[in-house]
C-alpha positions as CSV (number, residue, x, y, z in Angstrom):
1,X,-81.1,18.7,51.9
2,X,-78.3,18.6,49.4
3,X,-76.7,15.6,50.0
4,X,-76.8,13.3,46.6
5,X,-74.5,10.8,47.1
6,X,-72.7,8.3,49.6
7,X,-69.1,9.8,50.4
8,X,-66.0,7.9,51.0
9,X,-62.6,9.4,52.1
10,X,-60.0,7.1,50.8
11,X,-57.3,7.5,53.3
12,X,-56.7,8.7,56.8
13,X,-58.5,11.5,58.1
14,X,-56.2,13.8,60.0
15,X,-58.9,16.5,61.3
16,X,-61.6,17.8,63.1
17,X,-65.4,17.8,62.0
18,X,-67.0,20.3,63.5
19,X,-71.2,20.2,63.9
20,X,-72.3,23.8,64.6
21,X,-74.1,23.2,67.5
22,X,-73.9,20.9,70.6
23,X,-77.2,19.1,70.3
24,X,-75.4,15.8,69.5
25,X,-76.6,13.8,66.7
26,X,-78.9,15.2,64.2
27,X,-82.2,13.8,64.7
28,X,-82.9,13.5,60.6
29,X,-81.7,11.2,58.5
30,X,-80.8,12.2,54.7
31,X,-78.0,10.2,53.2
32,X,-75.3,7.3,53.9
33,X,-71.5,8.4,54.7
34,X,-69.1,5.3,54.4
35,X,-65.9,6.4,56.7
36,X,-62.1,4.8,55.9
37,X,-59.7,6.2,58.6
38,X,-59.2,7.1,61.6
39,X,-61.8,8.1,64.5
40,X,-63.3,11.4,63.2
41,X,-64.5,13.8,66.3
42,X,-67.5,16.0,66.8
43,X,-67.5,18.5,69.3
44,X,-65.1,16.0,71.2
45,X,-66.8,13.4,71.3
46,X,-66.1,10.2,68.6
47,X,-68.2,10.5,65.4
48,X,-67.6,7.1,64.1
49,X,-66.4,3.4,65.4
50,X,-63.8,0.9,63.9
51,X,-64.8,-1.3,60.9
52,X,-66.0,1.9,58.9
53,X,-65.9,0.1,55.5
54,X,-68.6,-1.9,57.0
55,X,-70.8,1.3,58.5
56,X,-73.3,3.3,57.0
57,X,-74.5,6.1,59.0
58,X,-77.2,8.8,57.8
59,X,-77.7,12.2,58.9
60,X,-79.0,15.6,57.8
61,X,-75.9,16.5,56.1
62,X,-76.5,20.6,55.7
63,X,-75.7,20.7,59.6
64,X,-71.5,20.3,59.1
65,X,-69.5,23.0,58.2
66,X,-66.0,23.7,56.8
67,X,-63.9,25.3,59.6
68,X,-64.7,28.7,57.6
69,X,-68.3,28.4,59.4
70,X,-69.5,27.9,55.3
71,X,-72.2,25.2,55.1
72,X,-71.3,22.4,52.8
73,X,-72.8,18.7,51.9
74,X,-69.6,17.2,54.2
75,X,-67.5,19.3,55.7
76,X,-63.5,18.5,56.1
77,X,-60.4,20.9,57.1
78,X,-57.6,21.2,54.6
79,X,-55.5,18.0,56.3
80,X,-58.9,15.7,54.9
81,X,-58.5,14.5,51.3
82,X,-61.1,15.1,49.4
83,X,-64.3,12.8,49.4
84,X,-64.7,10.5,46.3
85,X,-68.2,10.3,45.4
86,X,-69.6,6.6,45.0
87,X,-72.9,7.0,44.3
88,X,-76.5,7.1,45.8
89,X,-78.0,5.4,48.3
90,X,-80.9,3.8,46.1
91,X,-78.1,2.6,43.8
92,X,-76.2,0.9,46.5
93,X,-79.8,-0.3,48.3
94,X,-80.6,-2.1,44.5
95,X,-77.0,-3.8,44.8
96,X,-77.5,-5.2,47.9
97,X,-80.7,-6.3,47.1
98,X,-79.6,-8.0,43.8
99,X,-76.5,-9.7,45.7
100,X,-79.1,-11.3,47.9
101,X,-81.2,-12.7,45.2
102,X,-78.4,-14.1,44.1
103,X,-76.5,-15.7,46.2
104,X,-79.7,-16.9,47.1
105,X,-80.6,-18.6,43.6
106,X,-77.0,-19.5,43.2
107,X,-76.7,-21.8,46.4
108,X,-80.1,-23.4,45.7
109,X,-77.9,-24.7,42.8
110,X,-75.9,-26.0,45.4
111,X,-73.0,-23.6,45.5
112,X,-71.3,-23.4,48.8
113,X,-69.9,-19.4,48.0
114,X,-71.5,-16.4,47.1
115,X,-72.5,-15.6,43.7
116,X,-69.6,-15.6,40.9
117,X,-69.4,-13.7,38.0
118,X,-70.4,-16.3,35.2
119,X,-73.0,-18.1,37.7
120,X,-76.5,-18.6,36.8
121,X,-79.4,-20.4,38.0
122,X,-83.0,-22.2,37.1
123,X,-86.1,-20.6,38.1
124,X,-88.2,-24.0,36.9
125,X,-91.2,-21.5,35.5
126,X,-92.5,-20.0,39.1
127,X,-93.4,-16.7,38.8
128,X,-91.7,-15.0,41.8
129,X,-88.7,-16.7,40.3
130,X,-89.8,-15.3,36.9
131,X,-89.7,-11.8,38.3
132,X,-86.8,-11.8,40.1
133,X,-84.7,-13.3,36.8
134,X,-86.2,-10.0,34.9
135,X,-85.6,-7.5,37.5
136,X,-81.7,-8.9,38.1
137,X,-81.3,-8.4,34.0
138,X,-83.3,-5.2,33.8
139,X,-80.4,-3.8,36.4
140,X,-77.9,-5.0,34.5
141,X,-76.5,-7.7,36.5
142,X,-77.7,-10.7,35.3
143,X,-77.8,-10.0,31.1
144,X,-78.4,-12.7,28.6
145,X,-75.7,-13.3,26.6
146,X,-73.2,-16.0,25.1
147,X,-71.2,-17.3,27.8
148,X,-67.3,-19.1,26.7
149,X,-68.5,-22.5,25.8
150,X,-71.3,-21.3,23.4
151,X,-74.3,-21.6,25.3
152,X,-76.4,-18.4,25.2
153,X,-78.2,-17.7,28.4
154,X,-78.3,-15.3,31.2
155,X,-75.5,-14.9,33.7
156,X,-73.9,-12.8,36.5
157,X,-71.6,-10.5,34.9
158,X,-70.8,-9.5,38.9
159,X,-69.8,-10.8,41.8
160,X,-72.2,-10.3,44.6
161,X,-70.0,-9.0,46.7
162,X,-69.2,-6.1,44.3
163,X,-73.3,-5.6,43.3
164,X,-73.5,-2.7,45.5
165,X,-70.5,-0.7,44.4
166,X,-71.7,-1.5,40.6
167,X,-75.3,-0.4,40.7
168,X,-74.2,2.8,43.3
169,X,-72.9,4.1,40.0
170,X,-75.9,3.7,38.0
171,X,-79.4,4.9,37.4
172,X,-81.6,2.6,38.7
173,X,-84.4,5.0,40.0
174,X,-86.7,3.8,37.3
175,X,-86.0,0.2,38.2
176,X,-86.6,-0.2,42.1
177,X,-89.8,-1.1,42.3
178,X,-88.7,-4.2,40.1
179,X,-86.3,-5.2,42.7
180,X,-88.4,-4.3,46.1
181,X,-90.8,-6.9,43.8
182,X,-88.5,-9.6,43.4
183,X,-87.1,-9.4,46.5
184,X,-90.6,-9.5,48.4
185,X,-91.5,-12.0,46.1
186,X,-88.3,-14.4,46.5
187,X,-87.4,-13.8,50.2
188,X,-91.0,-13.4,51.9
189,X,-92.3,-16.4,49.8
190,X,-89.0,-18.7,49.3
191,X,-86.8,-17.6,51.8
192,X,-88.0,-17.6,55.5
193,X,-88.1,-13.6,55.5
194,X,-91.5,-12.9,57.7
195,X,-93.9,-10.7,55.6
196,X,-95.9,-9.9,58.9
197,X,-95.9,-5.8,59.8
198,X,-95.1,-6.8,63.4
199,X,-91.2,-6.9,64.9
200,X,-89.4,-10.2,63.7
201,X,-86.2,-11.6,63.7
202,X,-84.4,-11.8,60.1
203,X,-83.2,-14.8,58.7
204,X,-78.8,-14.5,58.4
205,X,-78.7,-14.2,54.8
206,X,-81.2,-11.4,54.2
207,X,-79.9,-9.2,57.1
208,X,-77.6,-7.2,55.0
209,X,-80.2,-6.3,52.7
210,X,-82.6,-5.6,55.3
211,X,-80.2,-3.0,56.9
212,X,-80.2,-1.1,53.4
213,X,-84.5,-1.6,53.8
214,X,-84.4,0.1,56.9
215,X,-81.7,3.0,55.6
216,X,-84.2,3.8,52.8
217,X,-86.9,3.6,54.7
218,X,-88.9,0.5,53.8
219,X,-88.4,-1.1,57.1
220,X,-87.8,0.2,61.0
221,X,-84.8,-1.7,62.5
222,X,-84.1,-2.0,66.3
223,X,-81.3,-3.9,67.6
224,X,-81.5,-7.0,65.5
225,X,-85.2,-6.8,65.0
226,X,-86.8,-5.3,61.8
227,X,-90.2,-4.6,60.7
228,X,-91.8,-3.6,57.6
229,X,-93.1,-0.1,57.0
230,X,-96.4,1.2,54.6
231,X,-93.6,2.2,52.2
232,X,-92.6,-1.1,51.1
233,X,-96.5,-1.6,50.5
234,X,-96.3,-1.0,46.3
235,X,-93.9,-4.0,46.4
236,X,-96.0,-6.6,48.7
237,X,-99.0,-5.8,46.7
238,X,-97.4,-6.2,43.6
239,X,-95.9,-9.6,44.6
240,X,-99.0,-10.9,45.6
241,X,-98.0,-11.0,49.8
242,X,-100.4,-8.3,51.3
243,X,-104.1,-6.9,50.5
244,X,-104.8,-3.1,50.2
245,X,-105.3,-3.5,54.0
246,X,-101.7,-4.5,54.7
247,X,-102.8,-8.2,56.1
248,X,-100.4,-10.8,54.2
249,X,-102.6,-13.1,52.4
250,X,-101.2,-16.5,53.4
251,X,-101.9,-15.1,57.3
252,X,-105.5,-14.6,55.7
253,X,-105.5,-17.8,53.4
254,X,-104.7,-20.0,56.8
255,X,-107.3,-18.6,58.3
256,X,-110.1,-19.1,56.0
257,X,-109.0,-22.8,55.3
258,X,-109.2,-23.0,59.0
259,X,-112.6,-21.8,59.1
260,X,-113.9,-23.7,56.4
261,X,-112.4,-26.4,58.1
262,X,-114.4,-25.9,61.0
263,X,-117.3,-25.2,59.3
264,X,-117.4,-28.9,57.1
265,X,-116.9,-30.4,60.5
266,X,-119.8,-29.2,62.7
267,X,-122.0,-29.3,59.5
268,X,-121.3,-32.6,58.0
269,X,-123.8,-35.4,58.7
270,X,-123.1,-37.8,61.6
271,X,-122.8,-40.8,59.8
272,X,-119.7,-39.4,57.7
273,X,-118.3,-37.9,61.2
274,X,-118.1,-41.4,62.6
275,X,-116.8,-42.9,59.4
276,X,-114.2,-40.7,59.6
277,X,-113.4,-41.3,63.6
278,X,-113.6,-44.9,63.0
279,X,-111.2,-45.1,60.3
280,X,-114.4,-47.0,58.1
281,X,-114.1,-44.5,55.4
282,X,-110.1,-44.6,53.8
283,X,-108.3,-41.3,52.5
284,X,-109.0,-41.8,48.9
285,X,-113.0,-42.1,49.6
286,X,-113.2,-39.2,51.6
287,X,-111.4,-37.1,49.1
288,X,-114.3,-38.5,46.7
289,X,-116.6,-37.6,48.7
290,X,-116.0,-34.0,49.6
291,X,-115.2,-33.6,45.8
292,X,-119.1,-34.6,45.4
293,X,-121.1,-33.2,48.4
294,X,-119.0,-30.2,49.8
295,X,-119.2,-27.0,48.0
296,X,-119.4,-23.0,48.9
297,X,-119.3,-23.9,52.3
298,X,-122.1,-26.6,52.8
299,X,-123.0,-30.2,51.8
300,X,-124.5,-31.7,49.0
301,X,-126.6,-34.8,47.8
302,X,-124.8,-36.8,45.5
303,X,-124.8,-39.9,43.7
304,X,-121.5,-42.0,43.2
305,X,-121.9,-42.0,39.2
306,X,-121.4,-38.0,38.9
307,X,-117.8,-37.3,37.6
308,X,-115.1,-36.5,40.5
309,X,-113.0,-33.2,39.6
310,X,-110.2,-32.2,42.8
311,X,-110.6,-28.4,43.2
312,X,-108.6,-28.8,46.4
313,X,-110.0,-31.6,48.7
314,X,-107.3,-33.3,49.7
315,X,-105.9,-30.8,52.4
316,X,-109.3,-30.7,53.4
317,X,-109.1,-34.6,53.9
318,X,-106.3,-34.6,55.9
319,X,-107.2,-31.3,58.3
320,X,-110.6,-33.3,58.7
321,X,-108.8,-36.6,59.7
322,X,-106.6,-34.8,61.9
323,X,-109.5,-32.6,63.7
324,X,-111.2,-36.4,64.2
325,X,-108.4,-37.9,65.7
326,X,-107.4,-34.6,68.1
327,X,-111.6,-34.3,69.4
């Protein structure tokens, strides 16, 4: 497989490609061609559709061949300019990744556009934000630096838009897993982007960079459905979303919650079940009281003069409320 880079012929393409056998398509994919011109034609038959500069297509790239019959990475007749590399696939993958974090981050500013060069954005201390600042400046995109009016803090030096030509350039095989982080972290846990492993439709502005996901392998794609794949595992581990098992953790923290909710409510003694139905016992009371009598998943004895420390009672409160008014 000696295709490095994603190809691009800048003007028309006048010629033949020719695919040494007539088995169609190649069945396995290797790297991303981006196609400005013309319909190319393999063995007769149309190798590419209109609105190339928006089409990636992969395939095992040893199988073309120069009209000598000599094998080559891409092979063109003497009409065809010659391809102009523009760099690798993970490269371009990173770019797109990093234009969605940040048009993302930029808009929950309250920008209408994409991301500008000169933008910049507030992460307010949470950590998936935290990682996805360091990531964006570790890649180069989003450096710290003085900006015009004196201010020294970090800011797009790119637009979004042009991310993925900028970072096809560069070396940034040392710094994906930083950005399948970040954007795991920001997208699965901010941004509506399901982190279940079944088939589920993608929210509008992450569909781009799920495309790119599914080129590189970290997602399946079929029609407008995607779904994630065990190599984009590393990154939902590291952002806290999955177990070593692959089962998201906020599909497994529901479901504990809802068992312990379950389980205070068969257990809990009928007097405080009828309070409850009754409306005799007010929100802030039964917070109290679970704070003092429910613990690892039974009840207590308590008195009303031990001190009252919240460890997470007061979704408790109102699932128990709820499950009294619904029974």
């Amino acid at each position: 497989m000696r295709a490095k880079s994603i190809l691009a012929f800048p003007q028309r393409v006048s010629s033949t490609l020719r695919f040494p056998n007539s088995g169609g398509w190649p069945e396995t994919p290797c790297k991303a061609l981006a196609v400005n011109g013309p319909n190319g034609v393999v063995n007769g038959q149309a190798a590419f559709r209109p609105m190339w500069q928006k089409t990636a297509v992969c395939w095992k790239s040893n199988n073309w061949q120069h009209d000598n019959s000599n094998l080559s990475d891409i092979c063109y007749s003497g009409w065809m300019n010659q391809p102009t590399p523009i760099g690798t696939l993970e490269g371009r993958l990173c770019g797109h990744l990093a234009a969605a974090l940040a048009n993302y981050f930029v808009r929950a500013e309250g920008s209408k556009g994409p991301a500008r060069k000169g933008d910049t954005f507030w992460h307010s201390g949470m950590h998936a934000f935290e990682v996805a600042h360091e990531a964006l400046e570790a890649i180069g995109v989003f450096p710290f630096q003085k900006r015009p009016d004196g201010l020294a803090r970090s800011h797009f030096v790119v637009d979004a838009e042009q991310m993925p030509d900028f970072l096809a350039m560069q070396d940034v095989s040392d710094k994906i897993s930083e950005i399948l982080e970040a954007f795991v972290g920001v997208a699965c846990g901010y941004g509506g982007l399901p982190d279940r492993g079944n088939w589920f439709d993608c929210p509008e502005k992450w569909s781009v960079a799920m495309k790119y996901l599914s080129l590189a392998g970290y997602a399946e794609q079929s029609g407008s459905r995607f779904r994630w794949t065990e190599k984009i595992k590393p990154a939902m581990l590291a952002a806290n979303m999955w177990d070593e098992k692959v089962r998201p953790l906020d599909e497994l923290a529901d479901t504990a919650f809802e068992a312990e909710v379950e389980r205070a409510w068969q257990t809990m003694p009928d007097t405080l079940r009828q309070a409850i139905r009754s409306s005799n016992i007010g929100f802030i009371e039964l917070v109290k009281v679970l704070a003092l009598s429910w613990r690892d998943g039974r009840w207590h004895d308590f008195n009303q003069d031990q001190k009252v420390v919240l460890t997470g009672q007061i979704p408790l409160a109102h699932a128990l409320i709820k499950k009294a008014l619904s029974s």
